[in-house]
C-alpha positions in Angstrom: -10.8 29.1 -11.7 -10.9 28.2 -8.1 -9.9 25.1 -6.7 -11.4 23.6 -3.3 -9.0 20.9 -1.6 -11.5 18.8 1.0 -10.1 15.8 2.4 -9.1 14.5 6.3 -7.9 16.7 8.7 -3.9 15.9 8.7 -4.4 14.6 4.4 -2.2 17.8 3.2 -4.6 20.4 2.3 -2.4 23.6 3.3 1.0 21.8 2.6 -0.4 20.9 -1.1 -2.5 23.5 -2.0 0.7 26.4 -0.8 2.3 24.2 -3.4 -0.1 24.2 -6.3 -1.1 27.8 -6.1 2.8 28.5 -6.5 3.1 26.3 -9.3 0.3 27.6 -11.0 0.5 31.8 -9.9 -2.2 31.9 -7.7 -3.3 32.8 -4.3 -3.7 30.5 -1.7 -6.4 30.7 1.0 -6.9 28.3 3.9 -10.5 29.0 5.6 -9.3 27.7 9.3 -6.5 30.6 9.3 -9.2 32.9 7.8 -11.5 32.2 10.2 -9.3 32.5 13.5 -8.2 36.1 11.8 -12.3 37.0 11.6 -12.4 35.9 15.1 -9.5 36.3 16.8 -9.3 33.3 18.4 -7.9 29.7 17.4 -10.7 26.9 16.2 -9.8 24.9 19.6 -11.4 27.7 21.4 -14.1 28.7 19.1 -15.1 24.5 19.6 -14.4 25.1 23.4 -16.5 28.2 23.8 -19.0 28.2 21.4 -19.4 24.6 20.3 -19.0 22.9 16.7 -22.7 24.6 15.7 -21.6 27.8 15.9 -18.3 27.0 14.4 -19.9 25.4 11.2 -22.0 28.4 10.6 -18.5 30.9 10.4 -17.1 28.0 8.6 -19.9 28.3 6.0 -19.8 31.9 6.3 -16.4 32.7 5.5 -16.6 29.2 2.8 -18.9 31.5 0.8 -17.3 34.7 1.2 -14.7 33.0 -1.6 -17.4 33.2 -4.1 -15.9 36.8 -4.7 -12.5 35.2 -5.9 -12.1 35.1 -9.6 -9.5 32.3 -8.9 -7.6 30.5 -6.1 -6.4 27.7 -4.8 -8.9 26.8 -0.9 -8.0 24.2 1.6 -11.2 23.8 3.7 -11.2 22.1 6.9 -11.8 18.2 7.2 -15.4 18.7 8.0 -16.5 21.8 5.7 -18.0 19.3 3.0 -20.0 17.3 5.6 -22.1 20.6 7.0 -24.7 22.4 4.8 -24.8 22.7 1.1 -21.0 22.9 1.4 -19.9 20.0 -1.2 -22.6 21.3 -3.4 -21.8 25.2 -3.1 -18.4 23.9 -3.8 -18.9 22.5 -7.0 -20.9 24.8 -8.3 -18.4 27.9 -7.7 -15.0 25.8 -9.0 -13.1 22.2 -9.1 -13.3 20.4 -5.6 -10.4 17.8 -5.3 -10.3 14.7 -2.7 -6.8 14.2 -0.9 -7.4 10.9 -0.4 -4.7 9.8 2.4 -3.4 6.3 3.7 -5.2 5.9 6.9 -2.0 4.6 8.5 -0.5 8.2 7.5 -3.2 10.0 9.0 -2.9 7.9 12.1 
């Protein structure tokens, strides 16, 4: 099974989902670290060089590359559910789970 975590940037995606995949023996895979490995460069540059457009389509990009993943725990960044099919590529492929976060903590 794979599990998506979506949620606000800052909700505890990567701090939760390193925890869960441990508690349950899985891997953990967090798509902003995989996408600065596929391009070598942090998201604040890709945003600052390229723009969010062409940062949503590697987003998407490497989103769907976990479709080969038999299981897995995913954080996704704060805006992969809002861009594309994302929310409903999501669903189809595993469980998507909310973080839903006190705004005050996010603040």
């Amino acid at each position: 099974m794979k599990v998506y975590l979506i949620g606000f940037m800052g909700s505890g995606k990567s701090f939760l989902g390193r925890q869960l995949a441990a508690q349950l023996d899985m891997d953990f895979y967090d798509l902003d670290d995989q996408i600065e490995d596929k391009t070598g460069l942090p998201i604040s540059k890709i945003f600052e060089r390229f723009g969010e457009g062409f940062f949503r389509e590697i987003e998407k990009n490497v989103l769907h590359d976990t479709a080969t993943l038999d299981k897995g725990i995913i954080s996704t960044g704060g805006g992969a559910p809002c861009f594309f099919d994302n929310i409903a590529w999501m669903n189809q492929q595993g469980l998507t789970v909310y973080l839903q976060t006190d705004p005050q903590l996010l603040a």
